[in-house]
N, C-alpha and C positions, 0 to 999 in steps of 0.2 A: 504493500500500500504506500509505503513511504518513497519507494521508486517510482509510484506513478504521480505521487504529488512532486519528484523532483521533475519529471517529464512531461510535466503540466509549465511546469514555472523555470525555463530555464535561462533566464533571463537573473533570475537571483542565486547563484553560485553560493553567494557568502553565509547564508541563511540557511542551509541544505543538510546541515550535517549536526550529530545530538540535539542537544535540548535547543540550539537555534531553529531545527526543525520544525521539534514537536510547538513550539514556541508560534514558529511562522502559522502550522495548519493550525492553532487556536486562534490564531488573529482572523485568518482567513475563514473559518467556520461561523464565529460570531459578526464578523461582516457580511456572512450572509443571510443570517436568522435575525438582525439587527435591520438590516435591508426592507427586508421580509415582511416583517413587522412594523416596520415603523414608517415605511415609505408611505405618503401622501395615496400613492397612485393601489396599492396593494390595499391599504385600508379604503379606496372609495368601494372597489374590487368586494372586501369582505363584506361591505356594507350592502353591496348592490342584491349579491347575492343573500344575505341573510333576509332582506326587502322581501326575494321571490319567494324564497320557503319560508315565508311569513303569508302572506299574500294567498300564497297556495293550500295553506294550514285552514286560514281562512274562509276561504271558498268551498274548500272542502265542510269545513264546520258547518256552513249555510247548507251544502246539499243533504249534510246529514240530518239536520232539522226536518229537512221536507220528508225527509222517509215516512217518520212515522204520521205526519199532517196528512198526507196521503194516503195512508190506511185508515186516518179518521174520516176523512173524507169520504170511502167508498163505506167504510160504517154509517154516515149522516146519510149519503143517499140510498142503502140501502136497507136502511132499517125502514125508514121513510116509504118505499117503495111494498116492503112486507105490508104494513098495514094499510094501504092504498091501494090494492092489487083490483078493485070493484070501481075504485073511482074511478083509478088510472086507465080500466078497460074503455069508460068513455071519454074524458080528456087526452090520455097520450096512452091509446094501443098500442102504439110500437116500442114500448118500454121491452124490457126481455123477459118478466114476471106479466105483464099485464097480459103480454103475446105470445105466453106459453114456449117463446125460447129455452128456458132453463125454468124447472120445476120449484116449487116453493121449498121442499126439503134443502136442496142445491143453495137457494138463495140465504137460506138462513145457513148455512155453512160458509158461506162467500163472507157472511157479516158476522158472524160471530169470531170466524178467523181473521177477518179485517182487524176489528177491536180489538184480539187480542196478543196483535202483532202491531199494531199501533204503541198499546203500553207498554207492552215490553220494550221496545224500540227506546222509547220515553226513558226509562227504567234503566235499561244499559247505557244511553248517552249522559246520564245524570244531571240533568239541567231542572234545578225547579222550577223556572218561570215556562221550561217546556213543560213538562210534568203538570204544572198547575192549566195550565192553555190546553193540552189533552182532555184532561179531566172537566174541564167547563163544557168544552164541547162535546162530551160525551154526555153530562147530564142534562145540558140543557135540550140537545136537539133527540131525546131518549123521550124526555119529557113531550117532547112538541110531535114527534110520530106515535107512541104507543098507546092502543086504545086500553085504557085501564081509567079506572075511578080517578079523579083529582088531575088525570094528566091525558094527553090529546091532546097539546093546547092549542094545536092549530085551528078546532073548532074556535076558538076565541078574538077575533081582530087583534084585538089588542097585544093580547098573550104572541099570538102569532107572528108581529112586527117587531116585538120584545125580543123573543127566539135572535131574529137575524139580527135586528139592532145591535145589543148586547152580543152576539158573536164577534162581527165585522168588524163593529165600529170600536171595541173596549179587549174583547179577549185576546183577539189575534194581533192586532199591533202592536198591542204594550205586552204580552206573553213574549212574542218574536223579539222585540226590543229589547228588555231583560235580558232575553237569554244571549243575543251579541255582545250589550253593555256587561253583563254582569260575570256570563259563563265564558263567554268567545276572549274579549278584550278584558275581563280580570278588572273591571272599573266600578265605581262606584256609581249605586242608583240615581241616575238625576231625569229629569221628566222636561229635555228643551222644547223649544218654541217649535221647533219641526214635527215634535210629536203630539203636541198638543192640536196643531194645525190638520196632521192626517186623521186625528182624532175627530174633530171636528166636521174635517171634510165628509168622512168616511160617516157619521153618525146622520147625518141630512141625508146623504147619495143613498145609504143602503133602508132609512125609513121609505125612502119613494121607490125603490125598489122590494120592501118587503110588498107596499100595496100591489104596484104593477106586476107582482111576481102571481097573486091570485087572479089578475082578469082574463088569462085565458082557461083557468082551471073553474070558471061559471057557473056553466053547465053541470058537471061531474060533484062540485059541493051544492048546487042546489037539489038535488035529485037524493043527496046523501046525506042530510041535514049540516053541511056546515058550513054557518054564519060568517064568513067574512064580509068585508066592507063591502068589495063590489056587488055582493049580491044582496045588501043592504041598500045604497044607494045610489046603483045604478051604473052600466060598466062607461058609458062616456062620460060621466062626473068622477069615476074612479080611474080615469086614465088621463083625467087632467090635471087633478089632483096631485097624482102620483109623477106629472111631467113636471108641474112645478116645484117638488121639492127634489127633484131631481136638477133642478136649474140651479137650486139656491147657491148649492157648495161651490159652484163654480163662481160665484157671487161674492162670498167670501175669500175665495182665492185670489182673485185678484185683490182687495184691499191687503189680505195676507203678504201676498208677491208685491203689491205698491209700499207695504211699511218695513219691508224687511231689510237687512242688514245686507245685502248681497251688494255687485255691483250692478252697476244700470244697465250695462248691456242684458244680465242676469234679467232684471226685476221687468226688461221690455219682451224679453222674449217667452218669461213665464207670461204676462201679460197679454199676448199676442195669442199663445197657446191656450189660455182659457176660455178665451174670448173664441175663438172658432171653435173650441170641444163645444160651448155652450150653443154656440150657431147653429152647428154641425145635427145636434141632437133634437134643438127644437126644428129644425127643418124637415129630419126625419120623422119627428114625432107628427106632422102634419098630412103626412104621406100615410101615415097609416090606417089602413082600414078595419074599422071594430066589429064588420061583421065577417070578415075572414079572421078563422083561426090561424091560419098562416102567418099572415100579414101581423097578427100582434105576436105570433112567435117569433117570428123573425128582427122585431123591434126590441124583443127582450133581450137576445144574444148580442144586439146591436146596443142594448145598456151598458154588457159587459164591456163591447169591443172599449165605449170612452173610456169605462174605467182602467180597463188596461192601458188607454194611450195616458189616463193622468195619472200613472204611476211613474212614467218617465218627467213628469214635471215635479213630483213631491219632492225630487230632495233638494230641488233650487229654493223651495221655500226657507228659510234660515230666521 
């Protein structure tokens, strides 16, 4: 070894032989582990990379979240669907219960092993604010399909708007929240002006959508006795109703996007964007025909589509 560091360096004859040697490769070692370490260029290097496998820790945390939301999910509309199999036969036959695709045995297998791969999911990621967000949504939307004494609450308007309200607008955004702030980033609970704003947004949007979410389902609760709005007072007073509170949050966004802390290019462009989502929706809403079932189904998927396009505006609000 010590011939190959003379044959490396033969430029320093004098320095080559005993302890001026061993001497020289000590200097030479820690000038390179010194380099290494302490260069400008090698720490941006450490830096950039530790960035990605953070970055990517991250992202991954977020998809892991969704696993189990996702089997709650197919729990909410499938337990939903169990006790609706008579109504759903005249509202929406081409369900896979209502239309005899997959038998009811099957179906309560599908949900029972939904929910209980949902919590455990919950359970193994150890997240309480997940954990607590699972558990809401399991009992409130249990509560709002099951035909049993005291619960069914979808017979109930109120109760019924309550269900999705209270999901949407309170469980899911600040459970999800939490669980970034608290389990993902390791930080302390604090409740900003971003959250309170999707709060808000989200509590207006999803009451005009718990209404509009009953007017094509009519037919099927009146025949079956249950009372919702529209079939109380009327399905074109309950789909204008239901337009305007769907307007409001957009309403609010903008003063949100006008008073916020961002910069102007920011605050014109959220501006600009709400203002044609709210356009967009009442333009559509006028095209709609209430005595086709189509045509008001196809206006409900078209509630969703805005709200998915103002999720891409939510996080400019600050």
């Amino acid at each position: 070894m010590d011939s190959a560091f003379v044959r490396s360096f033969p430029n320093a004859p004098s320095l080559t032989t005993g302890g001026n040697l061993r001497h020289t490769k000590n200097i030479y070692y820690a000038n390179i582990k010194h380099n290494f370490c302490v260069s400008p260029r090698s720490g941006e290097i450490i830096r950039y990379i530790s960035n990605i496998f953070y970055w990517c820790i991250t992202v991954l945390k977020l998809f892991q979240v969704m696993v189990p939301h996702l089997f709650m999910d197919i729990y909410i509309n499938g337990v939903n669907q169990l006790f609706d199999i008579e109504i759903d036969k005249i509202n929406k036959p081409y369900l896979p219960l209502a239309s005899g695709e997959i038998s009811y045995k099957t179906g309560v297998i599908v949900v029972a092993s939904s929910l209980t791969l949902s919590l455990c999911f919950g359970w193994i990621i150890g997240s309480w604010p997940l954990i607590w967000g699972l558990l809401s949504c399991f009992l409130i939307w249990t509560a709002y399909s099951i035909d049993v004494p005291l619960l069914r609450w979808k017979k109930y308007p109120l109760l019924a708007a309550m269900c999705m309200f209270v999901t949407w607008a309170f469980v899911c955004p600040i459970a999800f929240f939490l669980h970034m702030q608290t389990f993902v980033f390791k930080k302390p609970v604090v409740f900003p002006r971003s959250l309170v704003f999707v709060v808000v947004f989200i509590s207006f949007y999803f009451v005009g959508m718990a209404l509009y979410k009953d007017i094509p389902d009519i037919e099927g609760d009146k025949t079956y006795g249950i009372n919702s709005l529209p079939t109380r007072i009327g399905l074109k007073r309950a789909f204008w109703i239901s337009i305007s509170l769907l307007e409001i949050p957009f309403g609010v966004a903008l003063l949100a996007g006008a008073t916020s802390s961002s910069h102007l290019w920011i605050k014109i462009i959220t501006g600009f964007g709400h203002a044609a989502l709210a356009s967009l929706l009442w333009y559509k809403a006028k095209s709609v025909d209430l005595k086709s079932k189509a045509s008001i189904a196809s206006f409900y998927i078209f509630i969703w589509k805005v709200l998915s396009m103002e999720y891409f505006l939510m996080p400019f609000i600050r």
